[in-house]
N, C-alpha and C positions, 0 to 999 in steps of 0.2 A: 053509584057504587063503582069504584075502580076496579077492571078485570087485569088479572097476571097473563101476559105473556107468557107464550113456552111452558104452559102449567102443565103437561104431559111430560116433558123434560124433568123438570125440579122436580118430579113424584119419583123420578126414577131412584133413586137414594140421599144420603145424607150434602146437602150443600153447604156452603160459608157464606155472611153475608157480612160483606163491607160494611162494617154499621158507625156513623159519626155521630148519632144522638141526634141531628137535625129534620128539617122539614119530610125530607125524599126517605131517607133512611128510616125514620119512624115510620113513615108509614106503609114500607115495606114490610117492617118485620112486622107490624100487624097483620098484613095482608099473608103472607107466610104462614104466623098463626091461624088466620083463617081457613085458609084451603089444604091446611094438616100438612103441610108440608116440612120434610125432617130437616134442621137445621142448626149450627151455630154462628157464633158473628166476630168477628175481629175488629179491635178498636185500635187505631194510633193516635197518640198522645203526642203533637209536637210543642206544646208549652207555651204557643206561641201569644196566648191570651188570659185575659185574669183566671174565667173559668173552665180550663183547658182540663184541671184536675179531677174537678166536681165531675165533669162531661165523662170524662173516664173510671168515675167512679159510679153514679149512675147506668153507663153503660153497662158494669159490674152487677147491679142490681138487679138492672132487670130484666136479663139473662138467668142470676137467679131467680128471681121471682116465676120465672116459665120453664124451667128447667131446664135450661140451658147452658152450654159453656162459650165464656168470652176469656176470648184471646188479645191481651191487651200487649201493644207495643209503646214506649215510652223512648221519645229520642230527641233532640234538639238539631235544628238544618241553620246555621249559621249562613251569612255572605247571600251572594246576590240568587237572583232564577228560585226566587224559593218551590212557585208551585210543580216545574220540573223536578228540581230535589225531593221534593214531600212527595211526588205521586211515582219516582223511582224507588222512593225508599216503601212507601206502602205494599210498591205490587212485589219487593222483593219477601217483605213480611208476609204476605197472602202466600205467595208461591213456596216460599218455608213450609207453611201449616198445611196447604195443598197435597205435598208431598208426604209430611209426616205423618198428618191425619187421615188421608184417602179423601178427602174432599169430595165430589164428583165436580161440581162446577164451583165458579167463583161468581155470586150473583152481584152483582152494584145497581143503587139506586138513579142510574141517572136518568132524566126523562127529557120530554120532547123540547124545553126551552132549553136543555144543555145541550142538546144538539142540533137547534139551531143556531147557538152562541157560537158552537165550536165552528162549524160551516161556514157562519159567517169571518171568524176569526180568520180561518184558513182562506177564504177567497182572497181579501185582504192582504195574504202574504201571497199568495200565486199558486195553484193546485191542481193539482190532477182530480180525479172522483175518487179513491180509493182515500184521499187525505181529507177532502171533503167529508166522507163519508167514517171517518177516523172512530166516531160512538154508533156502530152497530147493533143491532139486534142481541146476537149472538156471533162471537168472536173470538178468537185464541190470544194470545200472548206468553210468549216463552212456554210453550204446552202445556200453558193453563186456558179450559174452556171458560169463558164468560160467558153469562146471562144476565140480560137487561130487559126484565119486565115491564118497567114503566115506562117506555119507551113513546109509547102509544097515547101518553096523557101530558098536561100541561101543568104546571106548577099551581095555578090558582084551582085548579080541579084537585090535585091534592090535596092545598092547605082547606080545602073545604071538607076530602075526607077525613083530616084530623080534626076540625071542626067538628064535626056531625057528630063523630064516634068518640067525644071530648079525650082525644089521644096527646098528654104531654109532648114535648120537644124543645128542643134546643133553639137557640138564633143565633148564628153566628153573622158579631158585629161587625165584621170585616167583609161582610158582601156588601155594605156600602161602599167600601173604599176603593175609587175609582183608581188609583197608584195601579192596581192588578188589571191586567189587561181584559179579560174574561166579564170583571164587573163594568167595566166602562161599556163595553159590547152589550151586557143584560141593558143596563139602564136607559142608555143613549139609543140602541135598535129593537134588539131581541123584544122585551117585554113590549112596548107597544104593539110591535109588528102577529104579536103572536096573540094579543086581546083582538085584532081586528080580524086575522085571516087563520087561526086556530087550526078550523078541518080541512083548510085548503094546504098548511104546511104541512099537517100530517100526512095527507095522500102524496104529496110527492114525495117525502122520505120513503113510503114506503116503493114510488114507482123507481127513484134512485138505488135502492138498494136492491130491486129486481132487479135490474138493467148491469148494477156494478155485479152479479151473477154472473151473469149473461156475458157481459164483455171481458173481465180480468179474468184468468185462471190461475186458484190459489197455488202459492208457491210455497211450501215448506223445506226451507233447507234442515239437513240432516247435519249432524253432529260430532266431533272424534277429535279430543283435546280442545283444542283453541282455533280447528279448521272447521267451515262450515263449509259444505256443498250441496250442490243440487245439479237434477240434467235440465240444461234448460228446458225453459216450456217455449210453447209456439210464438209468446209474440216479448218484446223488448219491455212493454211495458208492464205485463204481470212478473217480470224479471226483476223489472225496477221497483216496484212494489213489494217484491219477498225482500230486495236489499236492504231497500229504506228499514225493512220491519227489521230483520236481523241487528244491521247499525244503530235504531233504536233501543235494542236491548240493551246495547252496550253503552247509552244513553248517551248516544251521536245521532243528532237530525240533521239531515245532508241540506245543504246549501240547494240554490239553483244551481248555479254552476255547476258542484257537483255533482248534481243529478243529467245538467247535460253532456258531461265529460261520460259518465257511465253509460248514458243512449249511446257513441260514439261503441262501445265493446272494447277491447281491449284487456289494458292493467292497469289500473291507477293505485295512487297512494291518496286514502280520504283522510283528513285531519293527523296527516303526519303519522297516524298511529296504525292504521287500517288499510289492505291489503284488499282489491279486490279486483279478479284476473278471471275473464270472461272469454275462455278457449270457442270451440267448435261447439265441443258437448257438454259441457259442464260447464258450470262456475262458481270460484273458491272465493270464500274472506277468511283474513285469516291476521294476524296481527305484524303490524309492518316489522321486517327488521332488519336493519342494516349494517349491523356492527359485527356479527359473526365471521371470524374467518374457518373456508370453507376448504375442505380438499381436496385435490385436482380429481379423483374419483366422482365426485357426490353431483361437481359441477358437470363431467363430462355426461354421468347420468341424467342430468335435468335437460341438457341438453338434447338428448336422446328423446324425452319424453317431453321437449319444445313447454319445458315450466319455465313462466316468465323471470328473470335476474330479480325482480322486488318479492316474490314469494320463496325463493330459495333458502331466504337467512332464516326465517320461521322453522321451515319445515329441517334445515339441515339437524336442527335442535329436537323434532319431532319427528322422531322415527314411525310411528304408529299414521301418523298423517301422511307422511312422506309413502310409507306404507301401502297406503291405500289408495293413493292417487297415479301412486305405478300401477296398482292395478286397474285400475280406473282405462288408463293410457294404454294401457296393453290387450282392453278387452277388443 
């Protein structure tokens, strides 16, 4: 029998549940079912397969069949990065209904072979622990809480408990297709390595995400137009970790380079578009801009309050920012 994570959590009120009709998602929402938990579920529909329709109309079902309501999104992600595009556009969908409906959490099905696909993924490109450890427990995004209950279990322990409990689901035939970076990683590493050493990968995740506790300290930057800040924290590297998180929202993932140009402090300009100026006490993002002409007042002000020449064109346009970061400067 598979145990829910966080189950004191999710009792706390009504959740959403990311649901695709497939192996990890079914068998959540039965487990939800189970342990009384109040819930509805959000489906996105990208088209991208024969039975893309049916999957969404199903999901449709059997929501109502338990009384539930599903929120179905229907959309088409042309051109290249599809799975970036498709998981931009869902979590924009979830954080919609989040906000409309009062959600409490945003729960998703991903379990312990997604996390170590993704880890392994990530070593591969070059990481820190915090990128490493990218599918959490429980986690925020754009000030939505997640919950990830299945966290704790392995895919073949799964399809056993749909199995057992003869629980329909979907197959999506596209987790063959090695073209996606994610399935080449399940097939070629992840699944073997995960039939042989199972409860041994499980306890280091959970001894990694002690530790990434322990050492990073969370960084929530705050909000006001199109300016984010925060005071910094103690060390460069929980610094760099709120950044990455924020530039993610804005569905920019920093280079290396990047991110060693940011270690350095400063001002930089990230992907031409993005602004980020890392004073004494603080530090802003904000969107780059270099085309405004400014008045000899505005600049002598910025001057005064040592804001770097690449955030001045933003803010000259945003009084409410500009606003606030005098006050900021003057306390």
């Amino acid at each position: 029998m598979l145990n829910l994570a966080h189950l004191d959590r999710l009792q706390e009120g009504k959740v959403l549940l990311a649901y695709s009709g497939g192996v990890d998602s079914s068998a959540l929402f039965h487990l939800l079912l189970a342990n009384n938990i109040r819930f509805d579920i959000a489906h996105v529909n990208y088209h991208t397969r024969e039975n893309s329709d049916s999957e969404a109309q199903d999901a449709e079902a059997l929501a109502q069949k338990h009384g539930l309501f599903c929120h179905t999104h229907s959309c088409r992600l042309g051109g290249a990065n599809f799975e970036h595009r498709a998981r931009t556009e869902r979590y924009r969908f979830f954080g919609y209904l989040m906000e409309k409906y009062g959600y409490l959490y945003l729960v998703t099905a991903h379990q312990l072979n997604d996390r170590l696909e993704w880890l392994m993924m990530q070593l591969c490109r070059g990481a820190g622990l915090p990128e490493l450890l990218g599918i959490r427990s429980i986690d925020t995004r754009e000030g939505i809480t997640i919950i990830r209950p299945l966290l704790e279990h392995d895919r073949e322990s799964i399809e056993a408990y749909l199995h057992y409990h003869s629980i329909p689901h979907h197959i999506d035939e596209s987790n063959t297709d090695e073209r996606y970076t994610r399935n080449a990683f399940r097939h070629r590493y992840s699944t073997p390595l995960m039939r042989e050493y199972r409860d041994a990968i499980r306890r280091s995740f959970r001894y990694l995400e002690e530790d990434s506790d322990l050492l990073i300290e969370p960084v929530e930057f705050e909000q006001i137009d199109q300016l984010y800040y925060v005071s910094n924290p103690l060390t460069m590297r929980s610094l760099l970790n709120g950044i990455d998180t924020v530039l993610k929202s804005f569905g920019h993932v920093m280079s290396k380079n990047e991110k060693e140009l940011i270690k350095q402090g400063g001002t930089h300009i990230i992907s031409r578009r993005y602004t980020v100026s890392i004073n004494t006490d603080y530090t802003f993002i904000a969107p780059y801009d270099n085309n405004t002409v400014m008045d000899k007042g505005f600049k002598e002000e910025c001057r005064r309050l040592n804001i770097h020449a690449k955030l001045r064109g933003y803010l000259y346009g945003a009084p409410n920012a500009f606003a606030l970061i005098r006050r900021l400067k003057d306390v």
